[in-house]
N, C-alpha and C positions, 0 to 999 in steps of 0.2 A: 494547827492542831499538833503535826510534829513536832515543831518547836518547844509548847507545852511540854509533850511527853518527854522531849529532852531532857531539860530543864527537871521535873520530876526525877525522872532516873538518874540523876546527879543528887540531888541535895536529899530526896527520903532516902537511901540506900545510906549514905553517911550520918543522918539523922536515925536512923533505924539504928547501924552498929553501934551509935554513941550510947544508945541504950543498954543496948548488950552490953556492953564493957565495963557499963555500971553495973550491970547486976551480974556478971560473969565469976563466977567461982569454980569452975571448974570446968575442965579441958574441954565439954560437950560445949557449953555457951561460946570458947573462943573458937571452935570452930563453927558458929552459925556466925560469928562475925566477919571471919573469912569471907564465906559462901557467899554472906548478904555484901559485900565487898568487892568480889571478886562475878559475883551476880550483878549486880547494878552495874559496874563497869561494861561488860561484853554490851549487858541489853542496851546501854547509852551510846556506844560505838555503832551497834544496831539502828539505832532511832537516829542518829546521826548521818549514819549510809543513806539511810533514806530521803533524807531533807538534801545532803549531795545532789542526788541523782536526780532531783528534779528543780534542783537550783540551776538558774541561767548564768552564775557569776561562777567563778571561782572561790571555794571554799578552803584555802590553806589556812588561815587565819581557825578558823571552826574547825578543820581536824587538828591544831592545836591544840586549841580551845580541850575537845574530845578527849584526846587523851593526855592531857594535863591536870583539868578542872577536878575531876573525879577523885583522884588521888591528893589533890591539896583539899577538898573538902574532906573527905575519912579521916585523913589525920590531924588537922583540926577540931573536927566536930565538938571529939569529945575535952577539949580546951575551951571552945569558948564558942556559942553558936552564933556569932557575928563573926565569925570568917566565913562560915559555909551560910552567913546571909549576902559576903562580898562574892564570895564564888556566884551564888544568884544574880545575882545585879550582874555580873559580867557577862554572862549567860544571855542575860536578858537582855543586854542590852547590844550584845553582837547578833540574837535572834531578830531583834525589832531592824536594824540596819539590814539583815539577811533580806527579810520579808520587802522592807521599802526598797530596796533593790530591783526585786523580783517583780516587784510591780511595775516599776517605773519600766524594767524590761518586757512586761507583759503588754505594758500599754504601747508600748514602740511597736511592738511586732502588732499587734492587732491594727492601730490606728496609724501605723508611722507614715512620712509621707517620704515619695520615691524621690532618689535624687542619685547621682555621682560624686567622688572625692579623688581629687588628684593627689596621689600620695608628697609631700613636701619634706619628709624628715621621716626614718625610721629610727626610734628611738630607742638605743640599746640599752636593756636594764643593766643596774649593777651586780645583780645573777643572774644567767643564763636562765630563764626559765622555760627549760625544755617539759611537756606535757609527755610524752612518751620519745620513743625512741626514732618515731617516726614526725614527729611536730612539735612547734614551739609558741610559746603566746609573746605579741608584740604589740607593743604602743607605736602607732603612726599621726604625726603630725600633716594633718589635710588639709586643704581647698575643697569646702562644701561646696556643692554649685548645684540650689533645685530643682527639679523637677518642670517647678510651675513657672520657671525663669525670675525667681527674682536673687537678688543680689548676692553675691557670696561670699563666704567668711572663713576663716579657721577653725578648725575644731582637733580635735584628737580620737580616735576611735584605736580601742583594745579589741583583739581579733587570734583566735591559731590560727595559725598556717604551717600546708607540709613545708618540712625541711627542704630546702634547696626551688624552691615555689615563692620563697619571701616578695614580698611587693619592694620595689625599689623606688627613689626618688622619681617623680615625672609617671607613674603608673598611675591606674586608673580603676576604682572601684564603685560596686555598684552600693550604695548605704537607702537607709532606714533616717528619716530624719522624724524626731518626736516633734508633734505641731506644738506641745505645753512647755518645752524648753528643746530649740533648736541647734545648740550644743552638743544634745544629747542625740550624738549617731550611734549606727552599728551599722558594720558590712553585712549584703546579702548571703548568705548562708548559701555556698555551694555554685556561684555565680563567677564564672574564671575573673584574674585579673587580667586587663587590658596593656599590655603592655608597653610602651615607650619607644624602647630597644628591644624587638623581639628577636629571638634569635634566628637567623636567617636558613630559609628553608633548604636552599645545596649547600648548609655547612654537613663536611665532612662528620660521618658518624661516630669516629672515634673522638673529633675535638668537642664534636654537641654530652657527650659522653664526660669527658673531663670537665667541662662547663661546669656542666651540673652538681660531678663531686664538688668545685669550687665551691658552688651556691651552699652546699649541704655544709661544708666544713665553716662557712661565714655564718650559718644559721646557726651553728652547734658553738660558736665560738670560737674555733679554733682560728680562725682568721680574721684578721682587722678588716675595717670595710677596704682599707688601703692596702692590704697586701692585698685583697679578693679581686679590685680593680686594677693593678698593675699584674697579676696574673692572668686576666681576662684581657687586656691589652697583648699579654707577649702570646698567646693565644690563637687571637682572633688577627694582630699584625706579625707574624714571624719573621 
């Protein structure tokens, strides 16, 4: 249904102005073209908030989308109304991917089945995609291993994690395996990771302290995995 209302508040708002502009002759009319303009945009950023906040994925693509689509539909409209038919179609068809998404994510967490992942690989994007200032989203290459004992495989699972918390090689997470495509993980939501290499419990507080900056400045990027590990060596072997 928000998606709908999206998608509306994009193409009539530009459809609406292209009318005015036909029949505008004088200063009153271009200004309801504004408004109707400049109106359709806010409430579509609006109607867009809302599909965000209760979307399971990541939505940067869609606030794109948001504040792109609107402004190339207006100013074509009144050109030719097969652009603000392609604006539609884009709309539509990153709503419908939005939706089967959200399902596939709905049906994991309702039905998924329980299981662990040994982390194999954390795989660094080619932008840091920090989520706030305090966490960042990560693709990890895993070792599914189910629940019910049977055999285990590869998968990959996209997860935030707080800064300087990242899961590392040989770590241990608790996932969600979808029974209709086993592929399809996701980590438990708020369940610690198990770690490998824990940090050892009479390390010194000022070193457990720099540790950690280490960990936050490798999450943020400022550190290669290879400087982060030869600084965690001179560290932990003085």
């Amino acid at each position: 249904m928000l998606a709908a209302l999206w998608l509306v508040l994009i193409v009539v708002p530009a459809l609406l102005a292209a009318r005015l502009l036909a029949v505008a002759g004088d200063t009153s009319h271009k200004g309801w073209v504004v408004g109707v303009w400049v109106g359709g945009y806010v409430a579509q950023i609006l109607a867009f908030r809302a599909i965000s906040a209760r979307s399971p994925r990541p939505v940067g693509l869609g606030w794109l989308l948001a504040t792109t689509m609107p402004w190339v539909a207006d100013w074509t409209a009144p050109v030719s109304g097969w652009a603000v038919a392609a604006c539609g179609v884009v709309v539509i068809a990153y709503a419908v991917w939005l939706v089967a998404a959200a399902y596939r994510v709905d049906r994991l967490r309702s039905g998924g089945r329980s299981g662990s992942a040994v982390v194999l690989e954390v795989i660094r994007p080619t932008f840091n995609v920090v989520v706030n200032k305090d966490s960042a989203r990560r693709e990890l290459k895993v070792r599914v291993e189910p629940a019910d004992g049977a055999a285990g495989y590869e998968a990959r699972v996209a997860a935030t994690f707080i800064l300087g918390e990242m899961p590392e090689p040989g770590d241990r997470l608790a996932v969600l395996i979808d029974p209709a495509d086993p592929r399809h993980v996701e980590a438990v939501a708020g369940e610690p990771v198990e770690r490998a290499a824990p940090i050892p419990e009479d390390l010194d507080a000022e070193v457990a302290e720099q540790l950690r900056k280490l960990a936050t400045m490798r999450d943020r990027g400022d550190l290669t995995d290879a400087e982060f590990s030869t600084a965690r060596k001179r560290l932990l072997n003085p």
